[in-house]
N, C-alpha and C positions, 0 to 999 in steps of 0.2 A: 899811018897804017899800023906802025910799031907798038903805037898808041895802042890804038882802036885793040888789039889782040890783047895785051897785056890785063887790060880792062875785063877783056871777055874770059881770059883766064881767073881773073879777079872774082867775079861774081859766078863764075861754077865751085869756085872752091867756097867760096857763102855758102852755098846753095849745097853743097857735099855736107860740110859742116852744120850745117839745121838739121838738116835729114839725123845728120850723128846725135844731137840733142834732143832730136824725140823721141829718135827711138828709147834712148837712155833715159829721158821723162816715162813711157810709156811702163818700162819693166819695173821705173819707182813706184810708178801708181799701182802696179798691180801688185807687186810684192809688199807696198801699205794696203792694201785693201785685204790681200788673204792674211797677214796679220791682224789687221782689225776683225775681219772675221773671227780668227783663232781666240783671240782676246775675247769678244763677245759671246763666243760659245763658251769658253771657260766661263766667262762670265755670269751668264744663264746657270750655269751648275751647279756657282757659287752661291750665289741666289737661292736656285733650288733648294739647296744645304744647309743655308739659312734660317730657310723659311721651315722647313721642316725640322730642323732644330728648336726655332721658334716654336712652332707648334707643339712638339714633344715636348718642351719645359714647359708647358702647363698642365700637363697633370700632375698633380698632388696627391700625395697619402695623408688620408687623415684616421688618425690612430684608433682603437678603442673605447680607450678613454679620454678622448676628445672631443671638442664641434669646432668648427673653423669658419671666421668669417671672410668672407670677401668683399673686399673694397673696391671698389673702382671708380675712379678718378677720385682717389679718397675718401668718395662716400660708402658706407654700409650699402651691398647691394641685396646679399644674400646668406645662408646659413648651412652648413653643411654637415652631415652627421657624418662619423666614420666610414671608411673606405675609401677607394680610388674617385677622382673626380678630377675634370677638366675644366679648366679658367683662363679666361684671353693672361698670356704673361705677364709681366710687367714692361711698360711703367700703365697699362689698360687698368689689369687687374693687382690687387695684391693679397692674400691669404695670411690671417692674421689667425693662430692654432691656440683655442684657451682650455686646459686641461681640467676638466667638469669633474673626470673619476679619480681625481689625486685628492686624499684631505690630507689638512696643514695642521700640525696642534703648534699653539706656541705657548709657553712658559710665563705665565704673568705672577712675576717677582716685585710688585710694585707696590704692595702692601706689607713686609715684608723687613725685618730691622736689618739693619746692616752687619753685615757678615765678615767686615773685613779686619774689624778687629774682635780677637778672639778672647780677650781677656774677661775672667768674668765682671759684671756688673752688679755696684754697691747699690743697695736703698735708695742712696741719699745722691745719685744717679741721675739726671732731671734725662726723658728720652727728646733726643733732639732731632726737629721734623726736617731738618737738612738731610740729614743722613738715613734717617729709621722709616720706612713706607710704616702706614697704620688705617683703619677702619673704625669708625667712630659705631657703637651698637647702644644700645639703649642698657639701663642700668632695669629697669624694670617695666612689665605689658602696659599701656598703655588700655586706661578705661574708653571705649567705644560712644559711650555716652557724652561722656566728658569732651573730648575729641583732645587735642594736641594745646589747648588751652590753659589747662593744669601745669602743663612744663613737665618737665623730666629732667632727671640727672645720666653720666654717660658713660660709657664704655672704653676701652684704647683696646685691638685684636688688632693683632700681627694675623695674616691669612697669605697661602700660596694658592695659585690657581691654575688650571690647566683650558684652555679654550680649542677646540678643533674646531674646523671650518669648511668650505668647497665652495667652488664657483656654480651656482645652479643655473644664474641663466646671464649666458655669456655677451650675450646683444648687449644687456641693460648694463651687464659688467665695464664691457669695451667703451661704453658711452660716457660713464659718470666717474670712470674709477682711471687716474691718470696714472700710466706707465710710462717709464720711460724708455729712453730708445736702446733698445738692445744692437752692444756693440759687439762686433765680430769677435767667436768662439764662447760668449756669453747664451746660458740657456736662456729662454724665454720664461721659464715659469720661475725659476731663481730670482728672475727679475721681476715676475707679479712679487711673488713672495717679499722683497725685498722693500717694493710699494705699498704693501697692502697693511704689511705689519703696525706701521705707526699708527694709521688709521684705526685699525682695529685695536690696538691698544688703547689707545686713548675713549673710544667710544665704551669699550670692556669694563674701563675705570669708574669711567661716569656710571653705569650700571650699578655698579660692586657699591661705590658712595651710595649711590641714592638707594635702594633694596637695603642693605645694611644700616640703617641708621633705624630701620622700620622693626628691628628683629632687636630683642636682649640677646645678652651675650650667651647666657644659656640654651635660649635658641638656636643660635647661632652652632653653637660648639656642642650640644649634648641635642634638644630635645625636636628640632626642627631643618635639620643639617639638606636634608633632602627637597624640604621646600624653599630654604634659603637659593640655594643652589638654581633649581626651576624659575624662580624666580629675577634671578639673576637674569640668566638662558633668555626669559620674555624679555627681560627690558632693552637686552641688548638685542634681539630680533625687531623691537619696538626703535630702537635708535637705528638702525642697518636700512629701515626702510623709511629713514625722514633723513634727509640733507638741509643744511643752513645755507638758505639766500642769502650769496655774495652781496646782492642788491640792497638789502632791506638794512638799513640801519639797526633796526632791532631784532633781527638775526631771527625771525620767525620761519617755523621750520615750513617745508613744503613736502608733500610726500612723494619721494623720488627715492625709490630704491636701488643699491650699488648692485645687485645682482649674485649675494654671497649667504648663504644659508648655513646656519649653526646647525654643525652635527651634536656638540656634547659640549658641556662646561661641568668641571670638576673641581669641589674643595680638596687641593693637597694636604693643605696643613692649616692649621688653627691654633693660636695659642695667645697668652696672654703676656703685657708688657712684661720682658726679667728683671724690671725693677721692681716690681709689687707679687713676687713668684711666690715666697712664702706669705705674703695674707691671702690670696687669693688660695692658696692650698689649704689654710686655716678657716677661710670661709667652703670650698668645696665641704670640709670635714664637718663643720656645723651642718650643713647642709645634706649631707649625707646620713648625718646621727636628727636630724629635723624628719628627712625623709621617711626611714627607719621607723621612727618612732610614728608617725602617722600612720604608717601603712600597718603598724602592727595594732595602734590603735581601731584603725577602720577593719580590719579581723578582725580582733575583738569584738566588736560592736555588731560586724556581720555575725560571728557566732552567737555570741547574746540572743540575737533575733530572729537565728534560727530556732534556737534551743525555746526562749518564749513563746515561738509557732504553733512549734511542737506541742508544747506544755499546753499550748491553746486549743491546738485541736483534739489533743489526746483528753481534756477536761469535755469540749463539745464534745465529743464521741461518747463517752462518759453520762453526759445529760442526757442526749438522745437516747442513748440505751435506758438509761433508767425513766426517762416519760415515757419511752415505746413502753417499758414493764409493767409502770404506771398505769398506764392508759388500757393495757390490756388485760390487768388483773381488776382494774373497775368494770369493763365488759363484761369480762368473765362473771364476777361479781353480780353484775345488771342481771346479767343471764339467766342465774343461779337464782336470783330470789325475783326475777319474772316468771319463771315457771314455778316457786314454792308457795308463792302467792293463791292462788287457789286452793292447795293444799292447808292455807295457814289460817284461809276464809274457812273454812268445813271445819278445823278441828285444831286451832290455836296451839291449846297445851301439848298435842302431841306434837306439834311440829318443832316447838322450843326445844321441848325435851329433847328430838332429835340433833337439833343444831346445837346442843349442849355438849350432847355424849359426841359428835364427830370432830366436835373444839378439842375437848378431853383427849381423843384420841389420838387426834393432830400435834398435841401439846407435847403429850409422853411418847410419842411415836419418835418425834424430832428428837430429844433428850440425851444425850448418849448415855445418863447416868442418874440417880436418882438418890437421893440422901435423906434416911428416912432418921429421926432424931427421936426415939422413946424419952416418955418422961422418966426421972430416976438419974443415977448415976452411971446407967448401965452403957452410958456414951451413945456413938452412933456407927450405923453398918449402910455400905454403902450397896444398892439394888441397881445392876446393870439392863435397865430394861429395851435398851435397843437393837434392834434387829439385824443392824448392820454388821457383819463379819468383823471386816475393817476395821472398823472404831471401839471394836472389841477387843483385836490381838494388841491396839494400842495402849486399850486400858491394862492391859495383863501385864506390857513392857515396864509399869509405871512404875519405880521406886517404893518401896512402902512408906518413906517419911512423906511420900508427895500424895 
């Protein structure tokens, strides 16, 4: 029976005891459950804060003088001109900024002797193509007819150059033209810039050779400096829009423009090897006293041709007036013995007589003076029988030995 209670004591205190552990289960569960709650509302906020962060970091300024491309999932999607604009952020989207209103000039020194020693330079000085940049030009024009067949002799110009440039169109830019990856606190267009230059140098080069070999050196430096220059400008416009197939063994171009437009190219300086300074200044001087002397020639020669014009038309002028005088005193003339004619039919002798005495008249009338010689030793006295005033006070002026 001692038993039997002990037992029964036994299993109420189990039974006390369970009741103890659920409850204490029950206030764990709920005190993880409004924790996980608290968590998951932080959570949601965080989220929210996120996301709206997310959001806000896509929009972008795009400057001025800018356009920006956007990529996403690396490909070109689309183009964007200055101002605010919104783009999924990265790693969706990523805005790549190419500065279209900035131009670049750079310095091409590469024709150009070397500068770093400063000593002067003898004659007998051979210029060495390691060290000296040079520009090969023609020694003299080239006949048209002829074509490049006849051969020619050549030139050596030292030449400095100035090239400016801009990004015109930034698609074909960002496609063909490889940049590299701009590393943290590096600008981006430092780093076009820093790309772009060899390319452009090197293509600038090829230009400057091939135009310059087409031009004398005269041209070059004195009489054609402005279309040397333009022409340069085209060929490197003409290289900038043809790239060499990687592919092609023979490196045939294909016309694939890098997206970069020549503002200006400018000759700095132009001069000739300073090994050959004084002939070249002894040939400038020839040439200058060659000049000289043609162009005073071809004066001459224009004056000559005026003055014989002259002399030409003033001689016609001359003829004309006198066939006009010609021609109108034979008129006059016709005139005069048209209507004496009848007169000369009725009565011959008097009409002679008449045209005798009006000869006579005509004759002494014009005279200013008249010399009348008796025979004898009695000399001669002179008879002023003109009527004219004038040609009278002259005769009076006269000297008596004259």
């Amino acid at each position: 029976m001692a038993e039997h209670n002990h037992q029964h004591d036994n299993d109420l205190e189990h039974q006390a005891g369970e009741q103890d552990v659920g409850e204490k289960l029950d206030a764990a569960a709920k005190s993880l459950s409004e924790a996980l709650r608290m968590a998951f509302g932080i959570l949601k906020v965080i989220m929210i804060v996120l996301v709206a962060l997310f959001m806000l970091s896509g929009f972008e300024k795009v400057g001025s003088d800018e356009e920006a491309i956007v990529l996403r999932f690396g490909k070109i999607h689309r183009l964007l001109d200055s101002g605010l604009h919104w783009v999924f952020p990265y790693p969706i989207d990523e805005i790549v900024k190419i500065p279209v209103g900035s131009e670049v000039t750079i310095a091409i020194n590469s024709f150009w002797y070397d500068q770093a020693n400063q000593r002067p330079v003898r004659p007998e000085q051979p210029l060495s193509p390691i060290r000296d940049g040079y520009c090969i030009t023609r020694s003299e024009k080239q006949d048209e007819m002829a074509g490049q067949s006849q051969g020619s002799d050549y030139n050596i110009v030292h030449t400095k150059w100035q090239l400016t440039y801009r990004i015109d169109e930034p698609e074909r830019f960002f496609k063909n033209v490889f940049i590299e990856d701009v590393k943290p606190g590096e600008v981006y267009f430092e780093v076009i810039k820093k790309s772009v230059t060899p390319l452009l140098k090197r293509l600038f080069e090829d230009a400057v050779v091939t135009t310059m070999v087409n031009y004398t050196i005269d041209d070059a430096m004195y009489d054609q400096v402005g279309k040397v220059t333009d022409d340069v400008k085209e060929r490197l416009q003409y290289n900038l829009k043809r790239i060499l197939s990687p592919g092609d063994p023979n490196k045939v171009p294909i016309g694939i423009g890098i997206g970069i437009g020549i503002r200006s190219v400018r000759l700095d300086d132009i001069t000739w090897p300073r090994q050959v300074n004084e002939a070249f200044r002894a040939s400038i001087g020839v040439s200058q006293t060659s000049q000289t002397a043609i162009s005073e020639a071809k004066t001459s020669a224009e004056s000559t041709l005026i003055e014989a014009a002259g002399l030409v038309e003033e001689k016609l002028a001359e003829a004309k007036a006198y066939r006009t005088s010609v021609v109108k005193s034979a008129e006059a003339n016709a005139s005069y013995f048209i209507e004496l004619l009848p007169q000369y039919r009725r009565n011959p002798e008097i009409v002679i007589q008449q045209i005798y005495q009006d000869t006579i008249e005509h004759v002494v009338g014009s005279a200013g003076e008249k010399i009348v010689v008796p025979p004898g030793p009695a000399g001669e006295f002179r008879l002023i029988i003109s009527s004219d005033p004038e040609l009278k006070r002259k005769t009076y002026k006269k000297k008596p030995e004259e």
